[in-house]
C-alpha positions as CSV (number, residue, x, y, z in Angstrom):
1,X,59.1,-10.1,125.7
2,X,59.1,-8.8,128.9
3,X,58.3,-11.7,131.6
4,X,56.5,-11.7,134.6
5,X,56.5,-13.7,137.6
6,X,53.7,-13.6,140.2
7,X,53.9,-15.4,143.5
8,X,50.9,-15.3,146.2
9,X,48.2,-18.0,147.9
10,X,46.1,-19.5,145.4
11,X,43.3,-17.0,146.0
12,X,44.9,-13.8,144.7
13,X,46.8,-15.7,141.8
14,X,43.6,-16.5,139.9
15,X,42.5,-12.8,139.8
16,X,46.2,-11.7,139.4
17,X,46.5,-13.7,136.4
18,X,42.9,-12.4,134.8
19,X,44.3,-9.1,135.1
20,X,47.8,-9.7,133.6
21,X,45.7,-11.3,130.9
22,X,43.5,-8.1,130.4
23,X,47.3,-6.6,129.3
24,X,49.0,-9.4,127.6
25,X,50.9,-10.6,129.9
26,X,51.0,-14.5,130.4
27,X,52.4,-15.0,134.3
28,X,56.3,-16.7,133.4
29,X,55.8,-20.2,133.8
30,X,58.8,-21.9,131.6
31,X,61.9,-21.6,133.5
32,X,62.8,-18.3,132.1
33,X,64.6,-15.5,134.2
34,X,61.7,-13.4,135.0
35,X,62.6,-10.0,134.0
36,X,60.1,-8.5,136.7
37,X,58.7,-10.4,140.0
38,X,55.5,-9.5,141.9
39,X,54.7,-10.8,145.1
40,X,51.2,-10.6,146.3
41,X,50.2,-10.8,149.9
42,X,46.3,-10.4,152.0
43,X,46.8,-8.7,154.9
44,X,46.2,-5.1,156.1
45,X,48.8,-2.4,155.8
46,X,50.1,-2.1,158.9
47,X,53.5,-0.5,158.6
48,X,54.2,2.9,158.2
49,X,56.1,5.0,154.8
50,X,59.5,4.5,155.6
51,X,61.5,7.9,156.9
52,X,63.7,8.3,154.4
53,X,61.1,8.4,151.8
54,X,60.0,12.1,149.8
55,X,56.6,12.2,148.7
56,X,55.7,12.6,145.2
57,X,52.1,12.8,145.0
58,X,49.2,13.0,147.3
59,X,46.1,11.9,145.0
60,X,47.6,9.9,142.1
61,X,44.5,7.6,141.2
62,X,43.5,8.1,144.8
63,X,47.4,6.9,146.0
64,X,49.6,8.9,148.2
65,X,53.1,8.1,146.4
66,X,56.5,8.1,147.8
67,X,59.7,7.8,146.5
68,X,63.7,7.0,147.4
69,X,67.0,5.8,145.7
70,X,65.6,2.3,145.3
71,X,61.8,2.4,146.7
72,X,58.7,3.6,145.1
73,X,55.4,3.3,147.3
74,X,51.9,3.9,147.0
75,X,49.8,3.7,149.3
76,X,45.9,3.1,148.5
77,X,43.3,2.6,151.8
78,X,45.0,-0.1,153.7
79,X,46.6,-1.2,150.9
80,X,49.9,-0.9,149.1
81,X,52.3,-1.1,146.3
82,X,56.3,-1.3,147.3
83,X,58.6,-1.3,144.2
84,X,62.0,-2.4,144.8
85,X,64.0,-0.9,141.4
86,X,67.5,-2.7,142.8
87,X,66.1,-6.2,142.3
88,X,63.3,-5.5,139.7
89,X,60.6,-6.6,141.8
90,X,57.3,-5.7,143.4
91,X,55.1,-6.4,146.3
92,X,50.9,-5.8,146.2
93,X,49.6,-6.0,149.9
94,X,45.9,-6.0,149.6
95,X,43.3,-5.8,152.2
96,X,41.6,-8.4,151.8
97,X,38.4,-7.0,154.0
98,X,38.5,-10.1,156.4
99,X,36.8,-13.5,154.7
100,X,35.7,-11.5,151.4
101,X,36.6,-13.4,148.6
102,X,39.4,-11.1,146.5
103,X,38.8,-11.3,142.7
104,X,40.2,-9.2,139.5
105,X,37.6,-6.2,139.8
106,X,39.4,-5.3,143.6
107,X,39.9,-1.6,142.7
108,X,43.7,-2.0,144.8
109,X,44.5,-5.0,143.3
110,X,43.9,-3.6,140.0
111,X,45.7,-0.5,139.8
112,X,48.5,-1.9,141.3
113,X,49.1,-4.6,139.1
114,X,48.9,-2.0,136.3
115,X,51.4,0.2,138.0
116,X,53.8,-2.6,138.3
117,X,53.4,-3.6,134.7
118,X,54.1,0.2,133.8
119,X,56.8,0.2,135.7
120,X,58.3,-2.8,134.2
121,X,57.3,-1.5,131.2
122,X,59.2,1.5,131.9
123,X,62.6,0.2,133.8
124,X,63.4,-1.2,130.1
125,X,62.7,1.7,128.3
126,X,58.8,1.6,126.7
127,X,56.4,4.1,127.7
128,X,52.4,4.5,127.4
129,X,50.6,6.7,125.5
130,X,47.4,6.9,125.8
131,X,45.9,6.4,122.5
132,X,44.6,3.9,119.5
133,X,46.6,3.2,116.6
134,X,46.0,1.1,113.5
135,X,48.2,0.2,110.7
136,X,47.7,-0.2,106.6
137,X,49.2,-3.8,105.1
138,X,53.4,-2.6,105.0
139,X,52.6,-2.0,109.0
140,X,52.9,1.5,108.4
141,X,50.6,2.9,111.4
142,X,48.2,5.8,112.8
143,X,48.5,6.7,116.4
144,X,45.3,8.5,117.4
145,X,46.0,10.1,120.8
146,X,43.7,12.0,122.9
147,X,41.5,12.2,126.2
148,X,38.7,9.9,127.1
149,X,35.8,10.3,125.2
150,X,37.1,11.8,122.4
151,X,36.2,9.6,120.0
152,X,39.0,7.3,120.0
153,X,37.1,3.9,119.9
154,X,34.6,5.3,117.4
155,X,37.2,6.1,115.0
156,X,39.0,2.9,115.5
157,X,36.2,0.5,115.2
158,X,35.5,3.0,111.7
159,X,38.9,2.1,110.4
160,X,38.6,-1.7,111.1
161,X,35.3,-1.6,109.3
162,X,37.1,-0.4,106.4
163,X,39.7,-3.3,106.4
164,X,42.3,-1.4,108.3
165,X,44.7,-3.2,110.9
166,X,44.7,-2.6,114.4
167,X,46.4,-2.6,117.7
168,X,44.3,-1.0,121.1
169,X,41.8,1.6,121.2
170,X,43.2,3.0,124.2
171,X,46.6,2.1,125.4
172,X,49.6,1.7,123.4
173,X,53.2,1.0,124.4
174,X,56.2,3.1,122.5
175,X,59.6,2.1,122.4
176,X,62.8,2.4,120.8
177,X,63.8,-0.3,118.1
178,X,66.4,-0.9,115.0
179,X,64.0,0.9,112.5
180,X,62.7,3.7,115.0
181,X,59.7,4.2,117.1
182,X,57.5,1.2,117.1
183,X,54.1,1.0,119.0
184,X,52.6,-2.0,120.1
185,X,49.4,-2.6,122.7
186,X,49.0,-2.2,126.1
187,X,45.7,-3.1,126.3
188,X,43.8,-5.1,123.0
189,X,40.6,-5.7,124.7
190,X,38.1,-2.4,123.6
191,X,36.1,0.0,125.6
192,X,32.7,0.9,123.7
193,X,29.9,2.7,124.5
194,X,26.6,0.9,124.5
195,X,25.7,3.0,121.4
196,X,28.4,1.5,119.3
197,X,25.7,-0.9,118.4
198,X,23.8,1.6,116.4
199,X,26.6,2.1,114.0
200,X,29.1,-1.2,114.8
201,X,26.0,-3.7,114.5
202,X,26.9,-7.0,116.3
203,X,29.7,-5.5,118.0
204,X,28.1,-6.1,121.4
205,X,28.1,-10.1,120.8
206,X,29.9,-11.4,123.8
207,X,30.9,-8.0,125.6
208,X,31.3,-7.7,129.2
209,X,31.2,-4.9,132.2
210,X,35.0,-4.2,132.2
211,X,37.2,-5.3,135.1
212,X,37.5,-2.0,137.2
213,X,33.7,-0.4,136.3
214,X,32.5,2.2,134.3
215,X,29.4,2.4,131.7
216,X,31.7,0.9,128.6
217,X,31.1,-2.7,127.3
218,X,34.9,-4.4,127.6
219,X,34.4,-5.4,123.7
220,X,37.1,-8.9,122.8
221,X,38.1,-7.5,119.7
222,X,40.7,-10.0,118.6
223,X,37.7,-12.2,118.5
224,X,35.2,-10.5,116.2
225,X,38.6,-9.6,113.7
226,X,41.7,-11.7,114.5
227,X,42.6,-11.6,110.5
228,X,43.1,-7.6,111.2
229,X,44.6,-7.7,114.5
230,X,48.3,-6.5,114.7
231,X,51.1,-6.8,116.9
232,X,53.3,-3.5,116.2
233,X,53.2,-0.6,113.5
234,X,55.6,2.2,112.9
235,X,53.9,5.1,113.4
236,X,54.1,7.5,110.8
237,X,50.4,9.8,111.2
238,X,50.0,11.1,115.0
239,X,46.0,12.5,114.7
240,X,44.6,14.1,118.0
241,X,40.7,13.9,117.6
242,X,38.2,16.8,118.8
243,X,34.6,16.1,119.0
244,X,32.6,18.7,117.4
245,X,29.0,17.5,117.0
246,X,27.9,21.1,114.9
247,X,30.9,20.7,112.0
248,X,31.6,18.9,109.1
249,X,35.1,16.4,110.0
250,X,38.3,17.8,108.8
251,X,41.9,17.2,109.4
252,X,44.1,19.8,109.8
253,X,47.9,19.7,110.0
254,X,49.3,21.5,113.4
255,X,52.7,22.4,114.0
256,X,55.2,20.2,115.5
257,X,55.3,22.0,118.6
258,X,51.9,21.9,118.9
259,X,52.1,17.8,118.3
260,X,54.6,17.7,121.1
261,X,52.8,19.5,123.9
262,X,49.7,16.7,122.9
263,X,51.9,13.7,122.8
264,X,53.5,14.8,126.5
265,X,49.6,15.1,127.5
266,X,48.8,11.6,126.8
267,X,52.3,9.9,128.1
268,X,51.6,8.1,131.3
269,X,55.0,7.8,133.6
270,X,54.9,5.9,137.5
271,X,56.0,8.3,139.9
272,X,59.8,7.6,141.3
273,X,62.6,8.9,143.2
274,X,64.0,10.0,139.6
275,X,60.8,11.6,138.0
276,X,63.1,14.0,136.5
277,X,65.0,11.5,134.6
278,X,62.0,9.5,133.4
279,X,60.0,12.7,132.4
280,X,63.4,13.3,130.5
281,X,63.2,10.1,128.7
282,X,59.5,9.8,127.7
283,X,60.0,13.7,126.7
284,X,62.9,12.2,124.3
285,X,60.8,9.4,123.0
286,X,57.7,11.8,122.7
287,X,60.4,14.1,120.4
288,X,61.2,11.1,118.5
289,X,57.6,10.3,117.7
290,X,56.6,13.5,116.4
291,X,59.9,13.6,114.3
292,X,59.1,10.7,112.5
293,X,55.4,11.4,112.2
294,X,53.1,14.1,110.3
295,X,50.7,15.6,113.1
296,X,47.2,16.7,112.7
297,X,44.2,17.8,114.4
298,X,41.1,16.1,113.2
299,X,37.6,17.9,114.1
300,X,35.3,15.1,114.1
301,X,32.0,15.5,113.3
302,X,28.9,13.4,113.1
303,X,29.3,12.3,109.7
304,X,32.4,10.1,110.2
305,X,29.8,7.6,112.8
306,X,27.6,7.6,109.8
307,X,30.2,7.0,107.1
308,X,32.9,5.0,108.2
309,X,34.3,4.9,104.3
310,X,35.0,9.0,105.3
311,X,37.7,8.6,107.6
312,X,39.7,6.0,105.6
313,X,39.9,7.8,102.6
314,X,41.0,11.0,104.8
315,X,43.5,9.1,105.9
316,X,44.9,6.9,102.9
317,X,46.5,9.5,101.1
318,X,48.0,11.0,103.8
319,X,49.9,7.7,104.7
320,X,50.7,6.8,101.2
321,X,52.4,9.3,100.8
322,X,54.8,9.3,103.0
């Protein structure tokens, strides 16, 4: 419910709107006050960080990021990302590289459309995490958080084979509501690994290279299951895998303090002029979410890949029984 407005020529509002698509977001079209604005232009960078600017980070995603009382910018190449948090808007200068034709897979234009979605994201109070999360019938959900390549995916696409409901595989968005902590997705496209066809047969049907590179099929999910696809859970199980290709899987109950330093791990914040207070807030939010969840570790082995039914009946009576 957060609406976006992109203006731009017509060449960088085609790929502009492929990417906003890859997150969920439709570009506002109705009339509706647009929440966020984000004005694209093609041209070189050719003005300097203004003076009165700190810096906050010299390699973020291969940014130099700076930061005032009302301006974030990074600053990518000869391109750039200005944030103006006064009048909720952004501006994406890209280098175009001359006549080349701009399209969704332009590494600036990517990243900093996705900052400036996280950062609307953030301004009203919903922060990343990145993780998977899936969700029995009463919408009572699993958050599985953890570093790439840790078997997120596999474990997902496991649970959906089993009839469970799902959200991302990879990217969630956690916010406050009436009820608590609700998480919805980020991103609902999935990132697999060519093998997944071994075990996920048919699961490469219509998969593509994803927008910003990488060895992982970009897998249209909500096609293959739209019956089981969700739009929220409440999470009530945080599980933070660990590959361990020698052992038998197991899921172990850790400490909440343990669940805490994990959570903080996979939060994802854009830099600002306040980083304090927004590292306050998502630490808030992240102490909410382990309050109101039970926290394990799960070592998983090869024999969840091989028996999906394994993992869903580790889980079940966990969640029941809350």
């Amino acid at each position: 419910d957060i609406a976006v407005r992109v203006h731009g020529p017509k060449a960088v509002l085609k790929p502009a709107s492929v990417i906003l698509s890859y997150y969920g977001f439709e570009p506002e079209t109705n009339g509706r006050a647009p929440l966020f604005d984000i004005r694209i232009e093609t041209a070189s960078n050719g003005e300097g960080v203004p003076d009165d600017l700190d810096p906050l980070a010299s390699d973020w995603f291969g940014c130099s990021v700076y930061g005032g009382p009302a301006l974030t910018v990074a600053v990518r190449g000869q391109s750039r990302l200005t944030i103006d948090k006064d009048e909720s808007a952004a501006t994406v200068t890209i280098d175009g590289g001359g006549d080349k034709q701009l399209d969704a897979s332009n590494p600036a234009l990517f990243l900093f459309l996705t900052f400036a979605l996280v950062h609307a994201l953030q301004a009203h109070g919903r922060y990343i995490l990145h993780g998977a999360a899936v969700c029995d019938d009463d919408g009572e959900g699993i958050l599985i958080l953890g570093e790439s390549d840790t078997g997120k995916s596999t474990l997902t696409m496991s649970l959906i084979k089993q009839g469970w409901g799902y959200l991302s595989d990879d990217s969630l968005v956690v916010a406050v509501s009436e009820t608590g902590l609700v998480a919805e997705p980020f991103r609902t496209d999935f990132g697999l690994d060519p093998v997944a066809e071994e075990f996920f047969p048919g699961v490469s049907d219509g998969a593509e290279p994803w927008l910003h590179g990488g060895d992982k099929w970009r897998v249209r999910i909500r096609e293959l299951y739209p019956s089981l696809a969700r739009p929220a859970c409440r999470p009530r199980m945080l599980v933070f895998p660990e590959l361990d290709s020698g052992a038998d899987s197991q899921l172990e109950p850790i400490k909440s303090g343990e669940a805490l330093v994990n959570a903080m791990r996979q939060g994802s914040f854009l830099f600002s002029s306040d980083e304090r207070h927004d590292a306050r807030k998502q630490l808030e939010l992240c102490v909410s979410l382990v309050g109101q969840c039970r926290t394990y570790r799960l070592v998983s082995g090869p024999d969840i890949a091989h028996n999906a039914e394994l993992l869903s009946r580790t889980f079940e009576p966990r969640l029941g029984s809350l």
